[in-house]
N, C-alpha and C positions, 0 to 999 in steps of 0.2 A: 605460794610465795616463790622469787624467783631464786635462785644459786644464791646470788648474792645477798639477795633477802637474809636466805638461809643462813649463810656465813656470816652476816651482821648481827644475827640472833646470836650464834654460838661464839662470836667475840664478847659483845655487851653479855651474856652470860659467864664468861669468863671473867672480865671485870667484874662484872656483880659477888662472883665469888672471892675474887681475891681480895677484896675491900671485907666482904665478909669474915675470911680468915684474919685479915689483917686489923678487925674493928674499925675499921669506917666505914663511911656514910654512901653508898656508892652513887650517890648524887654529885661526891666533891671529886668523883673523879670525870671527865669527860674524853670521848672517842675522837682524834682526828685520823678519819680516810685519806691512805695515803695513795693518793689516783696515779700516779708519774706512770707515764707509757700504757695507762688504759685510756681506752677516748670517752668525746662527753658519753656515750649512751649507757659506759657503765656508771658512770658517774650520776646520769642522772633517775639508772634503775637503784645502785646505792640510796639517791634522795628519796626514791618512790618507798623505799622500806622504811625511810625514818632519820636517812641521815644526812647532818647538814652542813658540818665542816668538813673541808677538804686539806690534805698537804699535797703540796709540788715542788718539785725540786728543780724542775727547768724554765727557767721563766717565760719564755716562748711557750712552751708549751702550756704553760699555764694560760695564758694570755689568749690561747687560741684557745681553750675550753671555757672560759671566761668569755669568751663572745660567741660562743657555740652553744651557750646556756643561759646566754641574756636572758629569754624569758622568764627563769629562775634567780636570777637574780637577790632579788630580794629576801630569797629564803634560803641561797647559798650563803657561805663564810670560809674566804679563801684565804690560805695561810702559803704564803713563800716560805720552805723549812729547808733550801739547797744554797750551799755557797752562792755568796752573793757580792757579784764585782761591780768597782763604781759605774761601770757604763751600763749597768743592767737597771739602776737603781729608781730610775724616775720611772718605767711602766710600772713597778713594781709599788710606787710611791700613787700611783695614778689606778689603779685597779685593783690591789692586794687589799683587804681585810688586817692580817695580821703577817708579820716577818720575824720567825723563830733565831734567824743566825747571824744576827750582828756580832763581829767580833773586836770590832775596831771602832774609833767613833768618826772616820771620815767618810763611813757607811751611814752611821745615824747622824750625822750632818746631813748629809744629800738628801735622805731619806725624808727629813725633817722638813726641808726647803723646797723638795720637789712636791708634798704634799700637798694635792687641791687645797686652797680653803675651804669651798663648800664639804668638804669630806670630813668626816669625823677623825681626828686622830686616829697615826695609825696606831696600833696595838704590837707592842716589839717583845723580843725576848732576847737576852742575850746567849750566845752561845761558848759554853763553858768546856776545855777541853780538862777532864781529870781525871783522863790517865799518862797526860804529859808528852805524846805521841807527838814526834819533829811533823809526821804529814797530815797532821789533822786539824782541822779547821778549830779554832776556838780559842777565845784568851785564855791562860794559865789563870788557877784561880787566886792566887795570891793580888791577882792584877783586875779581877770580877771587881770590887767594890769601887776603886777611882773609877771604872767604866762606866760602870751604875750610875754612879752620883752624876756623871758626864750626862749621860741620854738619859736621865732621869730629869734635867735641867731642859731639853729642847722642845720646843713650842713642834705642836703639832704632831707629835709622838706620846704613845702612854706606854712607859715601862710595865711590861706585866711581869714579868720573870726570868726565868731561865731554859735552856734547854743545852741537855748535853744527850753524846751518842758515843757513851762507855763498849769497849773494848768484847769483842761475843767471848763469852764465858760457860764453860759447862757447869750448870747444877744450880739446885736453887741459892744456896748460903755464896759462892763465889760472886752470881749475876747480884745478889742484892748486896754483898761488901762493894761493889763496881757503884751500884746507883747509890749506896750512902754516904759518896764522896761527893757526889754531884749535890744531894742533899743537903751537906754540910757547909756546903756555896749558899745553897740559898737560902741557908738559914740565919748564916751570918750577916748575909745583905739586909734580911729585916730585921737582924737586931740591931743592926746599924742604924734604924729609923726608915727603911724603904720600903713603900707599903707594896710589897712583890706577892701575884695570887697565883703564880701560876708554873708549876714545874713540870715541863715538857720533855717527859724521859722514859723510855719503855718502848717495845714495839714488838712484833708479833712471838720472837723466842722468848722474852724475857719479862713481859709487862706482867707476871703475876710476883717477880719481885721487886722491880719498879714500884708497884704498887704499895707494898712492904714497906718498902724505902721512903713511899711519900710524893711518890708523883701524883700529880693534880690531873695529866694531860697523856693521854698514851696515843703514840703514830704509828696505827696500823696498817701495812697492807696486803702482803701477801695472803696472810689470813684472812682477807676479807673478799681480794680480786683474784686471786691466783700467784701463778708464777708470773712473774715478768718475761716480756719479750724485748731488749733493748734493741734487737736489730731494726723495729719497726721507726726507731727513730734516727736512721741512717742516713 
């Protein structure tokens, strides 16, 4: 097996246990690889181990690994999970799988309209800011639910849930008070009647109490590819 292999092992074992501790099902939790500034060939030693959904956070750069892995294709599942501005929105609409970071609905407009018809719906998530932060991407959550019901209504979009990226926290009890707020977003969305499957919260420091809390969806990466190198995309 290669690094990565290896490192995919000892994440998904990671998962497996914290669902364990936590009494689920570690089935209802799923892994997205989070590739941003690795190129396709880790990406596609990643798939060679087993794995098949990706996050990106730069859309360009998505887009080029996306045609760098045509062949793949069909057995890839590409997630946009990085701020996302109007003028970025139609490749994104035109090649993306799923988009974790709507925060606005003049985002899931476009998105909605730019969307092939031959394409399946895309697969959204909304992103939820809860811990209230002036520079952080994400509606407040007192403002999640009018949002929901918004792109929950647009043709050519399937609301799946939520995703939020709580504040780094030392220790297990602090990171999981952080993810039970985000929780609490998406909970009250489906008792509102919105059939939401999907909470996209956790990532390499903190996904065993993410998992705690109730995420469905953990974005991994350094734990899986390494350390990042940003200059390479200079």
């Amino acid at each position: 097996m290669t690094m990565i292999g290896d490192d995919l092992q000892q994440v998904n074992d990671r998962i497996a246990k914290a669902c364990v501790t936590a009494g689920r099902d570690p089935a209802g939790v799923r892994l997205l690889a989070v590739s941003k500034t690795f190129g396709p060939d880790a990406v596609r030693e990643a798939h060679a181990a087993g794995q098949s959904a990706f996050g990106e956070n730069y859309v360009q750069e998505g887009l080029d690994k996306i045609e760098a892995l045509a062949d793949l294709r069909s057995s890839l599942e590409w997630h946009c999970i990085g701020p996302l501005q109007s003028n970025k929105t139609r490749p994104v609409a035109e090649h993306f799988d799923w988009v974790h970071s709507i925060d606005r609905l003049k985002i899931a407009e476009r998105l909605s309209a730019q969307r092939p018809a031959h394409l399946p719906p895309l697969d959204v998530c909304l992103q939820v800011n809860v811990d209230g932060g002036a520079n952080k991407s994400g509606v407040p959550p007192q403002e999640a639910l009018a949002l929901a019901r918004a792109v929950a209504a647009l043709p050519q979009l399937r609301l799946r849930g939520l995703m939020a990226i709580p504040e780094p926290a030392t220790g297990f009890e602090a990171q999981r008070e952080l993810c039970l707020r985000a929780h609490a977003v998406y909970q009250s969305i489906r008792d509102a009647g919105i059939a939401l499957d999907t909470l996209s919260l956790g990532m390499s420091a903190d996904l065993e109490a993410a998992i705690s809390a109730g995420s469905t969806m953990v974005r991994v990466g350094t734990a899986i590819f390494g350390g990042r190198n940003y200059a390479k995309r200079a």
